[in-house]
C-alpha positions as CSV (number, residue, x, y, z in Angstrom):
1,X,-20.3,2.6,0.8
2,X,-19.9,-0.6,-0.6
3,X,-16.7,-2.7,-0.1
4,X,-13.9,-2.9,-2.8
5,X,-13.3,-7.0,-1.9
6,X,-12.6,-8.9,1.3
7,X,-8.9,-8.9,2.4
8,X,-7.0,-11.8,5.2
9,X,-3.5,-11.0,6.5
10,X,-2.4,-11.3,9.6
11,X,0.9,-11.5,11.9
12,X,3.0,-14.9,13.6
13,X,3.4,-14.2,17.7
14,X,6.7,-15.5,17.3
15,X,8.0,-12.3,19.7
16,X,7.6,-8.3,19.8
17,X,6.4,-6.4,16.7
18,X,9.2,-3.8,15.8
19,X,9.3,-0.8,12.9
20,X,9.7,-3.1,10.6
21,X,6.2,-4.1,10.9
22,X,4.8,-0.5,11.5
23,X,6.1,0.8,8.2
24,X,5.6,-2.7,6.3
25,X,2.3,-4.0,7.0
26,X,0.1,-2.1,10.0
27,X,0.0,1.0,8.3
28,X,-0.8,-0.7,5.2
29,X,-3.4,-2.7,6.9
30,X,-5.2,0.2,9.0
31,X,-5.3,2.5,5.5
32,X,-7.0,-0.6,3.7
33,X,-9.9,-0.5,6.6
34,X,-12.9,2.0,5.0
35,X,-12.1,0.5,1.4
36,X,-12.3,-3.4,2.1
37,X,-14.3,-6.0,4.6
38,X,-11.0,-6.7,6.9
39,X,-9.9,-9.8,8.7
40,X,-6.6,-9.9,10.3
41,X,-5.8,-13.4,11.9
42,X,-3.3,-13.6,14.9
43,X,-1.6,-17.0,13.3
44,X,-0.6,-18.8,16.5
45,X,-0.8,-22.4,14.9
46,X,1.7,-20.6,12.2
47,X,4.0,-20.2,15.0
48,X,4.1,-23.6,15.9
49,X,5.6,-24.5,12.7
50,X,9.5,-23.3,14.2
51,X,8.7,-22.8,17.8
52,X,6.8,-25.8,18.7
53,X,9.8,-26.7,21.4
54,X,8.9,-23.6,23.7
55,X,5.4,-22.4,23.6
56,X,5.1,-21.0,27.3
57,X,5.5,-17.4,25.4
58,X,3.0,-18.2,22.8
59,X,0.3,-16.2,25.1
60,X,1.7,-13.2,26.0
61,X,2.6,-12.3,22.5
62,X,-0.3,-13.2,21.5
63,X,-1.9,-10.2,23.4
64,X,1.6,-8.0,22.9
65,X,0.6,-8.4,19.4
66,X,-3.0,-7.1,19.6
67,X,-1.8,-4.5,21.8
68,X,0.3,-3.5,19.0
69,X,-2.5,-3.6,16.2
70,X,-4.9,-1.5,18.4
71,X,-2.0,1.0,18.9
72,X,-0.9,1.0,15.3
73,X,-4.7,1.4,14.4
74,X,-6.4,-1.5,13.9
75,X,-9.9,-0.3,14.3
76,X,-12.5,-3.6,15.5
77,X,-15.4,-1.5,14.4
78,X,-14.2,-1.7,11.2
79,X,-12.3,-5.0,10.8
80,X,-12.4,-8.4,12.5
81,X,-9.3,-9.1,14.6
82,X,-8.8,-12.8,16.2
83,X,-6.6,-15.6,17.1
84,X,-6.3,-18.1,14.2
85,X,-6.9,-21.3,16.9
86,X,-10.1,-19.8,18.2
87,X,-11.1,-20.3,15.1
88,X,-11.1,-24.4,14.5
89,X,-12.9,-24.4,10.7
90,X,-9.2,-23.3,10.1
91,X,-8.0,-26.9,11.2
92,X,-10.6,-28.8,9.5
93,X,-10.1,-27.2,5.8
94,X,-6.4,-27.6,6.1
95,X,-6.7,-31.1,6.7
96,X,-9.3,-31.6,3.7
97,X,-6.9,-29.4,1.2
98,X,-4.1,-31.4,2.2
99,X,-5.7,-34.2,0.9
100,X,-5.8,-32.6,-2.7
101,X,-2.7,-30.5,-2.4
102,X,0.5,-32.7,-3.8
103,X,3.4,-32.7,-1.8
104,X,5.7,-31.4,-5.1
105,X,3.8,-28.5,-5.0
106,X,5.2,-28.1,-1.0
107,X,8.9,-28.9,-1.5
108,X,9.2,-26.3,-4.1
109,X,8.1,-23.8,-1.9
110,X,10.9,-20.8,-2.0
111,X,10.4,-20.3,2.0
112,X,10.7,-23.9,2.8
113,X,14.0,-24.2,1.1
114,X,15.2,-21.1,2.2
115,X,13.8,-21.9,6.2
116,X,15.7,-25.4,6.0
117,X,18.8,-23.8,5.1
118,X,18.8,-21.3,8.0
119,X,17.2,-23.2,10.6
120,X,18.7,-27.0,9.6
121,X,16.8,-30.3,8.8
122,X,16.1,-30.9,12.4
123,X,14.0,-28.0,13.1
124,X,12.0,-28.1,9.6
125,X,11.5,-32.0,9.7
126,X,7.9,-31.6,10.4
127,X,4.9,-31.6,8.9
128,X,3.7,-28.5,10.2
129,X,6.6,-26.9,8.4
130,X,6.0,-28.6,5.0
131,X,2.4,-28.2,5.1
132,X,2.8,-24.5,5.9
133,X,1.2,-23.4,2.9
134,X,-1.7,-25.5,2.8
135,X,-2.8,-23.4,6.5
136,X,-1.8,-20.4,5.1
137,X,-4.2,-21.4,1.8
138,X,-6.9,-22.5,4.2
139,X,-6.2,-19.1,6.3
140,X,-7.4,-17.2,3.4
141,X,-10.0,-19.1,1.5
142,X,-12.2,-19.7,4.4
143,X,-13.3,-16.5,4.3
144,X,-13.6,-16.3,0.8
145,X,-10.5,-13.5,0.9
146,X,-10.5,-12.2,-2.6
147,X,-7.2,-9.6,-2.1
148,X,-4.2,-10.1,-0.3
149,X,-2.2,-7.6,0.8
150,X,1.6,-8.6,-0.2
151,X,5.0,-7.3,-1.5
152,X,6.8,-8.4,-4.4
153,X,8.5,-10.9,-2.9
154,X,5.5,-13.1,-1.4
155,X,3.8,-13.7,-5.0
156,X,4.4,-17.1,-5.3
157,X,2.9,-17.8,-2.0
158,X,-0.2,-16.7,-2.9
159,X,0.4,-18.3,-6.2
160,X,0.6,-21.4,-4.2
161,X,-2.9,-20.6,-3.0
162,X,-4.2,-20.0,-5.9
163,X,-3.0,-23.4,-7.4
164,X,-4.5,-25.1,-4.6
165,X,-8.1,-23.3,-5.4
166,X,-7.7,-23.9,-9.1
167,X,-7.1,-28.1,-8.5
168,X,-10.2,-28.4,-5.2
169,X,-12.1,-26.0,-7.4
170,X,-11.5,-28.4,-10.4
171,X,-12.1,-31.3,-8.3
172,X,-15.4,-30.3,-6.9
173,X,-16.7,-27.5,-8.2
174,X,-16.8,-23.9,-7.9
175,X,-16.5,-22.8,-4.0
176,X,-13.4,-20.6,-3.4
177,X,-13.0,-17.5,-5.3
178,X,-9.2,-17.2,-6.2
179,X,-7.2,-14.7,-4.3
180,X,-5.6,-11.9,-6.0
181,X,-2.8,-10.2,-5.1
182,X,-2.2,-5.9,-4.1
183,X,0.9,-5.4,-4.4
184,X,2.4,-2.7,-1.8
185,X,5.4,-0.9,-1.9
186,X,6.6,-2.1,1.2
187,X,9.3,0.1,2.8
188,X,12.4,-2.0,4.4
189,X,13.4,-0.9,7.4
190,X,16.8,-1.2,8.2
191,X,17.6,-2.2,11.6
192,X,20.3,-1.2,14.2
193,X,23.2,-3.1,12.8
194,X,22.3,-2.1,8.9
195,X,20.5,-5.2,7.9
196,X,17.0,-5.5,7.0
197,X,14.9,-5.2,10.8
198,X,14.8,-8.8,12.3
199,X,13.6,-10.4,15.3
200,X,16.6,-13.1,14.3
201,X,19.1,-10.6,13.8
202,X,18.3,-8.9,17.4
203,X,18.9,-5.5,15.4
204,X,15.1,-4.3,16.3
205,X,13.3,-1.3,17.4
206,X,10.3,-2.5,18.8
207,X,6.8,-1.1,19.8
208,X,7.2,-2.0,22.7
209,X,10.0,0.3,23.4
210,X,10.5,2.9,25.9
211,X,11.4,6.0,24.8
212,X,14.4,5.8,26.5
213,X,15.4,2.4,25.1
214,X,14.9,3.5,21.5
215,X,16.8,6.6,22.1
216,X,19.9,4.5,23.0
217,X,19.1,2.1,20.1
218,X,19.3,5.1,18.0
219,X,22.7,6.7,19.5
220,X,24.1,3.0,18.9
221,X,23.0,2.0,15.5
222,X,25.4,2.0,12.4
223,X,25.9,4.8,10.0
224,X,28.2,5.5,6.8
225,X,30.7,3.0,7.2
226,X,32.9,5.9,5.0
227,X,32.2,8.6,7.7
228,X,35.2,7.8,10.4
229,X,35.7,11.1,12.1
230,X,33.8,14.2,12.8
231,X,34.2,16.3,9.8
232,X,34.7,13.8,7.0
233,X,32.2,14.0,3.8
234,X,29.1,11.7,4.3
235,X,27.2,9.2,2.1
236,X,23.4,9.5,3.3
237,X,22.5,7.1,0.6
238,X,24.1,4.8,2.1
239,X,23.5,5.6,6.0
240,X,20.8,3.5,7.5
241,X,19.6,6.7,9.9
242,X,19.2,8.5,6.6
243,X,16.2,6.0,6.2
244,X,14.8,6.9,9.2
245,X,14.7,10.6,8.6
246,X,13.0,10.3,5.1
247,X,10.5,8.3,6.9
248,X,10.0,10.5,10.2
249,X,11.8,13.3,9.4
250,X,10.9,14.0,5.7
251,X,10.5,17.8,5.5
252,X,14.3,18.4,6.9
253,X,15.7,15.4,4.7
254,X,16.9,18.6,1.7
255,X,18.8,20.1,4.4
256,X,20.3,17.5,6.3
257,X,21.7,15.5,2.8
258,X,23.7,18.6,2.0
259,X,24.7,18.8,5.5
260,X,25.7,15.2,6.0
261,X,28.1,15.5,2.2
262,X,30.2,18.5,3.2
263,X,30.3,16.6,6.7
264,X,29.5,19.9,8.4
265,X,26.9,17.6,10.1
266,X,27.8,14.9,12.3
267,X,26.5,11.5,13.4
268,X,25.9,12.3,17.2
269,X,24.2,15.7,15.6
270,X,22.6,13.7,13.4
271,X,21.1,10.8,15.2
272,X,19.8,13.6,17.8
273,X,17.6,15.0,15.2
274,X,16.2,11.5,14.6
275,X,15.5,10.5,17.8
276,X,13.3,13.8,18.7
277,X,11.4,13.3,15.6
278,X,11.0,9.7,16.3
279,X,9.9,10.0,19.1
280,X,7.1,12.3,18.1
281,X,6.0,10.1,15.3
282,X,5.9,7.1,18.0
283,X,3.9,9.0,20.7
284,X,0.6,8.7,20.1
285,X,1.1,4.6,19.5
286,X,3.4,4.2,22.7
287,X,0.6,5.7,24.5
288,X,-2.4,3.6,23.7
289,X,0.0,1.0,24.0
290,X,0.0,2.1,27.6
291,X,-4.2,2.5,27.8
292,X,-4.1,-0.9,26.4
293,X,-1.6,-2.7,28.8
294,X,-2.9,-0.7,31.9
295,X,-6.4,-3.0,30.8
296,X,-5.7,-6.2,29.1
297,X,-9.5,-6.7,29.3
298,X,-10.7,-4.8,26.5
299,X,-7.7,-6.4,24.1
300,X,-9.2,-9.7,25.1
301,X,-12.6,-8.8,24.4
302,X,-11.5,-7.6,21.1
303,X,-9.9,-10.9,20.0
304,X,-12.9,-12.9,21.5
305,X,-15.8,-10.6,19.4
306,X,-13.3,-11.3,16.3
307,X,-13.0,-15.1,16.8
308,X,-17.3,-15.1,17.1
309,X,-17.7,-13.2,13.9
310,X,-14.9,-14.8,12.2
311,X,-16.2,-18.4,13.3
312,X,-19.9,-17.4,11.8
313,X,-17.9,-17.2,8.0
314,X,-15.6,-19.9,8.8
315,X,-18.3,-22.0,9.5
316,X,-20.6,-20.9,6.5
317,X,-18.0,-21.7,4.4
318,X,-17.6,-24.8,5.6
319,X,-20.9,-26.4,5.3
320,X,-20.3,-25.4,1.5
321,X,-17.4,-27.0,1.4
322,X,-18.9,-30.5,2.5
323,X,-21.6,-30.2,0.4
324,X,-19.1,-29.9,-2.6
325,X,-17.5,-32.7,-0.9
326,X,-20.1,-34.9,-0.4
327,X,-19.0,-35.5,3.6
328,X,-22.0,-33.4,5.2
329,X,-23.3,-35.7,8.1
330,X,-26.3,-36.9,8.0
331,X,-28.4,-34.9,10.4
332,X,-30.6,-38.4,11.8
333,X,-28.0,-40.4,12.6
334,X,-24.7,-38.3,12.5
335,X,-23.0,-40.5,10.2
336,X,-21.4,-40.0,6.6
């Protein structure tokens, strides 16, 4: 069956993938996989941008998250999976767009001013952090992406892109298609503490998990702040582990809202019922998370089949875009 379009996305191995990213993006990803020609980059350069200072982790969660993309069904038969620096084309078009990408365009960025206000100037003083964008643009046009999978809130990244297509486009001539956005209703998962799931927040649940650890995650994590004692008239709409059971425990949700207002059903009760359902949902990931960690081999082999086939477009791509440029080497003496 021909493919509806040609989608990039991928993940920062800035630490363990958690719920959050099940229900927001992986199950996304794996449902796009018969309809679209897939590539999902591991962005490791990405990562650099606010953890340059410690990058002894950087290859284990690398490999944690392909473990967790296999498990969550990532399927390699069907979509390319790799390691953004095995790929160096990325490099090289990131350095000629930022060449043509004004450095107004950067500053307005809504990340970068919201990143420099949580992390400080220090830490976002780079250019690796300004220039974000300009990676992330050449992340996606190198393959000729046309569709991005995104929520709501990430449409003036791409928008970013876009603009940066537009003006090299303008410049010298028709080579990038412009991305276009689908838009997914991203579900946000609430973490242990009631906030949106964060690694920075430490309020995760992550894939990573034993079932034993998320169990005790579960028994810990905050409810109806209006529900103090055992019998007292609960407010699902407003309990995070409410959440959880519309998402893993749909088909009881009619019973347990009723239950939960007259306060006939407790937290403890409550949570239970969560946990053995969770559980359930989890199982089949948790164990080919095992398969996969009991043989690290095949999730290398994986990543290194992805970074050949994803070098073969990089690179394609990039002899069009010296053409357009007018810096292709001269193949007698190797000069410009």
């Amino acid at each position: 069956m021909p493919k509806k379009g040609r989608i990039l996305s991928g993940h920062r191995p800035t630490g363990r993938l958690h719920l959050g990213h099940l229900e927001g993006t992986l199950r996304t990803w794996a449902a796009l996989q018969d309809d679209y020609e897939c590539f999902f980059e591991i962005a490791d350069w990405h990562a650099l941008t606010t953890a340059y200072e410690d990058t002894e982790p950087l290859r284990e969660n690398i490999e944690q998250v392909a473990i967790d993309w296999l498990a969550a069904g990532l399927d390699p038969e069907r979509s390319v999976l790799f390691v953004q620096s095995d790929v160096k084309e990325h490099a090289e078009l990131h350095l000629l767009l930022s060449m043509v990408t004004p450095v107004s365009w950067l500053e307005r960025c809504p990340t970068y001013k919201d990143q420099q206000q949580q992390l400080g100037e220090e830490r976002t003083a780079g250019y690796g952090f300004l220039g974000y964008p300009v990676l992330q643009a050449a992340d996606i046009i190198i393959y000729k992406a046309d569709t991005v999978p995104i929520g709501e809130d990430q449409l003036p990244h791409l928008e970013l892109t876009r603009e940066i297509v537009r003006r090299f486009n303008h410049i010298y001539g028709p080579v990038f298609p412009e991305p276009q956005a689908k838009l997914s209703q991203f579900p946000v998962i609430p973490g242990t503490d009631g906030r949106k799931m964060s690694k920075s927040y430490g309020n995760t649940i992550d894939l990573n998990d034993s079932p034993e650890a998320i169990a005790e995650k579960i028994r810990k994590m905050f409810t109806d702040p209006e529900k103090i004692y055992q019998g007292d008239p609960g407010h699902p709409d407003k309990c995070p582990v409410f959440v959880y059971h519309n998402i893993y425990n749909k088909e009881r949700t009619e019973h347990i809202k009723p239950s939960c207002q007259s306060g006939e059903l407790g937290c403890v009760d409550c949570k239970a019922e969560l946990i053995e359902h969770l559980l359930v949902a989890l199982e089949p990931i948790m164990q080919r998370r095992t398969d996969l960690e009991a043989d690290r081999s095949v999730v290398r082999e994986v990543l290194a089949a992805g970074a050949e086939s994803a070098r073969e477009v990089a690179a394609q791509t990039m002899i069009k875009v010296r053409a357009a440029m007018k810096i292709t080497p001269s193949r007698a003496s190797g000069t410009y």
